[in-house]
C-alpha positions as CSV (number, residue, x, y, z in Angstrom):
1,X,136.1,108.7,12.3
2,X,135.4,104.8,13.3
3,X,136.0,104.9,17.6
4,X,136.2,101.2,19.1
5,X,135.8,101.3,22.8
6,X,137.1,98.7,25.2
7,X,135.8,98.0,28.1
8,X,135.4,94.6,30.6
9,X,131.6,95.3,30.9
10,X,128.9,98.1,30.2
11,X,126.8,97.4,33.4
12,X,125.0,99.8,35.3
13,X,127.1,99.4,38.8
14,X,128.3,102.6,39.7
15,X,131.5,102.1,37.8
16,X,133.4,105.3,37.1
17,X,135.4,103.9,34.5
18,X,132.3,102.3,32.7
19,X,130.3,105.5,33.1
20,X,133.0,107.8,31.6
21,X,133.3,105.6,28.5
22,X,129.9,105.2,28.0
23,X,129.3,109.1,27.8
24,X,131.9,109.4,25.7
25,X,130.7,107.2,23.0
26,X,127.2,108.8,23.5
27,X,128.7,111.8,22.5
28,X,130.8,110.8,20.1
29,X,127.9,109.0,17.9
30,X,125.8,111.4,18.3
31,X,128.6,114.1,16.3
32,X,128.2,111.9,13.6
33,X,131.4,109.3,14.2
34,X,131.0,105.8,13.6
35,X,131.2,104.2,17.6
36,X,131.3,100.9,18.9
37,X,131.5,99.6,22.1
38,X,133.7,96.2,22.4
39,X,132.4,94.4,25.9
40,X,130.8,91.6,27.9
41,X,127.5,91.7,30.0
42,X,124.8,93.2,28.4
43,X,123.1,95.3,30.6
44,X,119.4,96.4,30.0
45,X,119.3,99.8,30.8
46,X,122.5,100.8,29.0
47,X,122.5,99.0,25.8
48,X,118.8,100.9,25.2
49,X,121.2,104.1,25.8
50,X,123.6,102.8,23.4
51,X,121.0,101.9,20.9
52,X,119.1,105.5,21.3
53,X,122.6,107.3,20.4
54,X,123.4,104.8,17.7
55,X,126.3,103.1,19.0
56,X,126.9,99.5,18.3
57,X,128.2,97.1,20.8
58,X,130.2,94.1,20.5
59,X,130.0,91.3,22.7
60,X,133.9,90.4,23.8
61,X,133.9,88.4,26.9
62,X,137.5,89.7,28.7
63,X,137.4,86.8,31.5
64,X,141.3,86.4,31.8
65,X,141.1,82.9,31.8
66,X,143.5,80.9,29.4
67,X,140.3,79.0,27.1
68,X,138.6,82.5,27.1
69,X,141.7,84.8,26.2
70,X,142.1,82.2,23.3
71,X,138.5,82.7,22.5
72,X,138.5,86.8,23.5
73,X,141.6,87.1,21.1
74,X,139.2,85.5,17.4
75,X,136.3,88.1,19.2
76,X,138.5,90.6,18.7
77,X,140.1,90.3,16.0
78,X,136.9,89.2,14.2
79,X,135.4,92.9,15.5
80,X,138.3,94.9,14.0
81,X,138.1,93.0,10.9
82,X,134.2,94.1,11.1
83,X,134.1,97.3,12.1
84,X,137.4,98.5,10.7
85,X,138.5,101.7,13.6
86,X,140.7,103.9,13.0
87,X,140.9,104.4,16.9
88,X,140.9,101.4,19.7
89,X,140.0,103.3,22.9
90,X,140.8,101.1,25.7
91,X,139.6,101.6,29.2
92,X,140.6,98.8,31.0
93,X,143.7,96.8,31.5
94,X,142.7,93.3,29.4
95,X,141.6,95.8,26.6
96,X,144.6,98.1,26.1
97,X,146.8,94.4,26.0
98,X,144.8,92.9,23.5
99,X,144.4,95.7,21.2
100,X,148.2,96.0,21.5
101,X,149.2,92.5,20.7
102,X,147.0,92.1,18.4
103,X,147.6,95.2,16.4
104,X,149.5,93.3,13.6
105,X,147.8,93.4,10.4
106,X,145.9,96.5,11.3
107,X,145.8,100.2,11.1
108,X,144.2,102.1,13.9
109,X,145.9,104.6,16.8
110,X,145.8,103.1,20.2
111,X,144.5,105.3,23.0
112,X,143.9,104.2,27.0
113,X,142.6,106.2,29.6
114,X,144.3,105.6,33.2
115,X,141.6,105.9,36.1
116,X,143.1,103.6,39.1
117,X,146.6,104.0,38.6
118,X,147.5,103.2,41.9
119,X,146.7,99.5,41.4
120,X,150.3,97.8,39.9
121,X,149.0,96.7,36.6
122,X,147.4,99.8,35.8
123,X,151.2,100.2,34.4
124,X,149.9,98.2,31.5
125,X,147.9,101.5,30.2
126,X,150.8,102.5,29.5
127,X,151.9,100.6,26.2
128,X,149.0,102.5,23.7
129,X,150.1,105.2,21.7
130,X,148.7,107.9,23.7
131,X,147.6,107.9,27.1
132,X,145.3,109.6,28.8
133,X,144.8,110.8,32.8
134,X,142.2,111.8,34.8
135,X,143.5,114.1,36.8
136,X,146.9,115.4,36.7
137,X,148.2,113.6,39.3
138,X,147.4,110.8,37.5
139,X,149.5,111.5,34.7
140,X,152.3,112.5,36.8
141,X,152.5,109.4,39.0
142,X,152.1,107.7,35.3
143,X,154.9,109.2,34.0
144,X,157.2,108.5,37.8
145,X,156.4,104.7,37.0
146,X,157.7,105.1,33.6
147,X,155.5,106.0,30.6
148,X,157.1,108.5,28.6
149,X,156.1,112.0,29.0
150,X,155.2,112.4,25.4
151,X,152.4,110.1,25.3
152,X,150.6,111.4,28.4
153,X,147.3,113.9,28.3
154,X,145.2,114.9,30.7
155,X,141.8,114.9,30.0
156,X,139.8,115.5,33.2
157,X,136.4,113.8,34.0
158,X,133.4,115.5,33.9
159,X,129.6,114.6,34.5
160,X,127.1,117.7,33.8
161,X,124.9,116.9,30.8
162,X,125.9,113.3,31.0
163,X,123.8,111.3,28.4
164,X,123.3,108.7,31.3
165,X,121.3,111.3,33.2
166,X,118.5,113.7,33.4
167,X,118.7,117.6,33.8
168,X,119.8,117.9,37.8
169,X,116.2,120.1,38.2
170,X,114.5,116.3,37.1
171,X,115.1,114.7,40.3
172,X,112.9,114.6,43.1
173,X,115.0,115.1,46.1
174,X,114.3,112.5,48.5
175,X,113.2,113.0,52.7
176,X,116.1,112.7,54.9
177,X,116.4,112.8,58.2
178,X,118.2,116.2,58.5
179,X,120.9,117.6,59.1
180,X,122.3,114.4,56.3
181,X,126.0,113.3,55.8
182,X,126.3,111.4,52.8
183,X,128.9,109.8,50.5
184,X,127.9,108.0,47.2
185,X,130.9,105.4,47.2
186,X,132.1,101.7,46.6
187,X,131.9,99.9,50.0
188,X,135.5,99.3,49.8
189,X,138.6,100.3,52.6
190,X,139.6,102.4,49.9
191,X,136.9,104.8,50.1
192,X,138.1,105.7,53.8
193,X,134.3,104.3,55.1
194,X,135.6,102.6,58.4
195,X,137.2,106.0,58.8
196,X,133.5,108.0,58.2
197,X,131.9,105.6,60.2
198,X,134.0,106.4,63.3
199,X,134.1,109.8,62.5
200,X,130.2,110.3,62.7
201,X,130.1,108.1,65.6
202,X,132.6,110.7,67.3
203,X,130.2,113.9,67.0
204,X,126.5,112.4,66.5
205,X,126.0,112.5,70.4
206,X,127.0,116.8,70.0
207,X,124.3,116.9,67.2
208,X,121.4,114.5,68.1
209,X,119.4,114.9,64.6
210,X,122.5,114.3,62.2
211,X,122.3,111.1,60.0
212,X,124.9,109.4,57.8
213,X,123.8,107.7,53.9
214,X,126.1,105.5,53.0
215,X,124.9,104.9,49.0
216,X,126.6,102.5,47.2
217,X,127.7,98.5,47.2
218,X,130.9,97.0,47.9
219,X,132.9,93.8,49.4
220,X,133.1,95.5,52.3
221,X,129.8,96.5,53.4
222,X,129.3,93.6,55.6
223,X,132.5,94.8,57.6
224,X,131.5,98.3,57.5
225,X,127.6,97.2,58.8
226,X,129.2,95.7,61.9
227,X,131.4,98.4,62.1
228,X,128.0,100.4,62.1
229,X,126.2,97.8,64.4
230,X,128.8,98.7,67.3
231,X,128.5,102.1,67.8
232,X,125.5,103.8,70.2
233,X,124.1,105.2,66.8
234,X,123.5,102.6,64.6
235,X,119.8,103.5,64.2
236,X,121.4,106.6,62.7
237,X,123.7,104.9,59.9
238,X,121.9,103.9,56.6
239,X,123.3,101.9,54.2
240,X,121.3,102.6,51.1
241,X,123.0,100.4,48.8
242,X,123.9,101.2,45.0
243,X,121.3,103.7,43.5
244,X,120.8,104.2,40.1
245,X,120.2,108.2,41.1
246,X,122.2,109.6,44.0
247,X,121.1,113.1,42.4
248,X,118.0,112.3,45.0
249,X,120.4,112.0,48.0
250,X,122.9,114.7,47.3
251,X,119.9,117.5,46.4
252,X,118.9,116.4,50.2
253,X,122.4,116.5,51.8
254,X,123.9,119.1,53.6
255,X,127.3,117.8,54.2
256,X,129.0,115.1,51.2
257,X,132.0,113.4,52.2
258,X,134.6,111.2,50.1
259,X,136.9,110.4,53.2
260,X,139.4,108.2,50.3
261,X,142.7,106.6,50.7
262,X,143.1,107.5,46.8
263,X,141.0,108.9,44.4
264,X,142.0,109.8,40.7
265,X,139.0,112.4,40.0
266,X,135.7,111.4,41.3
267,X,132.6,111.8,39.6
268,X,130.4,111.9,42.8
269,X,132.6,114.9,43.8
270,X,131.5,116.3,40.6
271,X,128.2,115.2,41.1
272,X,128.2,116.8,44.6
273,X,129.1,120.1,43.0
274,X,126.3,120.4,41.1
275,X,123.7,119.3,43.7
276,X,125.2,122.0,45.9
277,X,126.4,120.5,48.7
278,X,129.7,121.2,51.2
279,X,132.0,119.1,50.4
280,X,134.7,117.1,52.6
281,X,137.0,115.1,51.0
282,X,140.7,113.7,51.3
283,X,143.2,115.8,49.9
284,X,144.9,112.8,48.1
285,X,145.5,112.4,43.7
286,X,142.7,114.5,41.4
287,X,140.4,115.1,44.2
288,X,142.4,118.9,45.0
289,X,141.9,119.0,41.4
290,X,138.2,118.6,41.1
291,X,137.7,120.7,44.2
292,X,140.1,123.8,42.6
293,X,142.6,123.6,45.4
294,X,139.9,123.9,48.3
295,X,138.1,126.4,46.7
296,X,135.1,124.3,46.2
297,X,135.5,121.9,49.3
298,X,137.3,121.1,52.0
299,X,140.3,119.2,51.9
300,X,141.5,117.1,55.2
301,X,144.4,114.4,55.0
302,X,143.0,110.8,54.3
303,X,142.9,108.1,56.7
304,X,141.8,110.2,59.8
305,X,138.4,109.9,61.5
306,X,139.6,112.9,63.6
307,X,140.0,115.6,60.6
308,X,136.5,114.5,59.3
309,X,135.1,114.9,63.1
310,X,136.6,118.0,63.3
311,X,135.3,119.4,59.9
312,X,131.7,118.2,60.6
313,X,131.5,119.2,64.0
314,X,132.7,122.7,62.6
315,X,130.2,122.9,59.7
316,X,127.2,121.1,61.5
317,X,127.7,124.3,64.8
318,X,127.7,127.2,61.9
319,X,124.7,127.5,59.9
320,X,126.8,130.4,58.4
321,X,130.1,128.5,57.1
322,X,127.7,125.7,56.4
323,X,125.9,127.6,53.5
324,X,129.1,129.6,52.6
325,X,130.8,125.9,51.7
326,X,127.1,124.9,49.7
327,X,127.5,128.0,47.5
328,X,131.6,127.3,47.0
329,X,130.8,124.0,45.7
330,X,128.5,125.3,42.9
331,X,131.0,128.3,41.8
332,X,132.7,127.4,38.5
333,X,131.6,124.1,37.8
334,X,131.1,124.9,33.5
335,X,134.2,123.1,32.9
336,X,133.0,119.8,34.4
337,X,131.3,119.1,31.5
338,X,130.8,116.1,29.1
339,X,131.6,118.4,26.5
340,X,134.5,119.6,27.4
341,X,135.7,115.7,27.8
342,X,134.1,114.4,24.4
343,X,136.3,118.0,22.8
344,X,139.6,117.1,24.7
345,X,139.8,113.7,23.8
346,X,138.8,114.1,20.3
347,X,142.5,116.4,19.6
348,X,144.0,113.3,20.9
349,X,142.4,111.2,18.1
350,X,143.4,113.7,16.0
351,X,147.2,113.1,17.0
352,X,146.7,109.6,15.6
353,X,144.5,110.3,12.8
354,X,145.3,113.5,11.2
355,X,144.3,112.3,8.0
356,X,140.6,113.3,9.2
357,X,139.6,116.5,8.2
358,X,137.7,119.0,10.2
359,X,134.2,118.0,8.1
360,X,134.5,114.7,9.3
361,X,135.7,115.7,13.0
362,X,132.1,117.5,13.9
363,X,132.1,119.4,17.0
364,X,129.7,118.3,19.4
365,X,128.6,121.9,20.2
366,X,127.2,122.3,16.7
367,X,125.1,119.4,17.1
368,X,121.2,119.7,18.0
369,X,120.5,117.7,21.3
């Protein structure tokens, strides 16, 4: 099977959407299928990724300026011409329209996979052939705005034995001042970081040696800084900035926390899991899903600085419920797999391509790795 993957850019950022798309065509190439990745910005570090699993990439510049749509449009159509898929994957919004309109004179299935689909547009996902969630409430907040319950599947993310990373037991964890907080997220309002900062301001003065990691970059991390810069603890909130491996923080955190206003099905949640750490996080979208109800973490309601003081004060007084919630989050954790993501999504190819036959659909769990 020829897979064409869409995407605005393959940069090494932290972007969910770009690292679920990349480890999917990883996956995919390496099962013997014919991938390529259509997107701008050529980063270093993943196109050597790309190259060691034999995907090609195609540069399509998405800027959604009038000259460069004209311009993006010939790329496009030039790569389809090329490469000839019998699947357009789109990932982002710019993608799923272009390989829409432009589907004229050719013959592939059209799939998209909805990640922020509480942004408006995101309602644009909705015009490929099949669509496919995140989380299922994802797909049913999808299907409330509109797209018709027949094209939706939900194929939830999944991170362990990611091609973009080393075996967990690889990392070195790194020295932090315990006991650590951390949260590995965009420096955006979204991720509820005003709301973790005030939170750990609330109970640091309880528990004198507790310090907060806030890893990741954002537009708002000047904001959040002074945020920081105003409480009596600032000396105790680090802002570690985007880190190629957060395995190092979360194997050295006792307490993660993804305090988000919405959340679709985070990897670092995932990520968290495996690292064994306790787990705080909004009960909001996918993340009840990725945390099995509250099995594997504890769920709070979002935008509330008092349910997250409340939970860490709780956690960071018992050593006891403290490890109990460290063992929960590492119970059960098989089916967030790669695999199982890479095998989902290739049945819905198969809806659009049934032609293949099962020789030419390899399973990745009979390759050699």
């Amino acid at each position: 099977m020829r897979v064409l993957h869409i995407l605005n850019h393959i940069n090494q950022a932290g972007n969910g959407i770009v690292n679920v798309a990349l480890d999917l065509a990883c996956l995919q190439a390496r099962a013997g299928h014919d991938v390529g990745i259509a997107a701008g910005d050529d980063d270093r570090k993943y196109q050597v990724l790309l190259n060691e699993y034999g995907v090609k990439h195609f540069n399509l510049n998405q800027n959604r300026s009038f000259s460069n749509l004209i311009k993006a449009t010939k790329t496009f159509l030039h790569i389809v011409k090329t490469f000839q898929p019998d699947i357009v994957h789109a990932h982002m919004m710019t993608g799923v329209v272009l390989a829409k309109v432009l589907r004229t004179n050719a013959n592939y299935g059209l799939v998209s996979t909805v990640h922020n689909e509480f942004l408006h547009r995101a309602i644009m996902m909705g015009c490929a052939d099949r669509v496919i969630a995140v989380s299922q409430a994802v797909a049913d907040s999808m299907q409330s705005r509109g797209v018709p319950f027949q094209k939706l599947r939900v194929v939830r993310n999944g991170t362990f034995g990611s091609p973009r990373m080393q075996p967990l037991t690889s990392y070195t964890p790194l020295s932090l001042q315990r006991p650590a907080i951390t949260t590995v997220a965009g420096m955006c309002q979204r991720k509820g970081i005003a709301e973790l900062i005030a939170a750990f301001s609330q109970i640091a003065a309880i528990f004198p040696d507790v310090h907060l990691y806030l890893v990741g970059n954002g537009p708002d991390r000047d904001l959040f800084e002074t945020q920081a810069q105003q409480t009596t603890v600032a000396d105790r909130i680090h802002f570690e900035g985007f880190q190629s491996e957060p395995q190092r923080y979360l194997l050295a955190t006792d307490i993660f926390v993804l305090a988000s206003y919405q959340e679709p099905f985070a990897l670092a949640l995932c990520e968290a899991r495996e690292a064994g750490c306790a787990i705080i996080a909004s009960n909001v979208d996918g993340s009840p899903e990725v945390l099995e109800g509250g099995k594997a973490g504890i769920l709070i309601p979002s935008r509330s600085s008092a349910a997250i003081a409340d939970v860490l004060t709780k956690l960071l007084s018992n050593p006891d419920d403290l490890s109990h919630w460290k063992t929960c989050a590492q119970q059960n954790i098989d089916w967030l797999s790669v695999d199982r993501v890479y095998e989902e999504t290739l049945e819905i190819y198969r809806e659009l391509n049934p032609a293949s036959t099962s020789k030419q659909l390899i399973s990745v769990r009979n390759v050699q790795f």
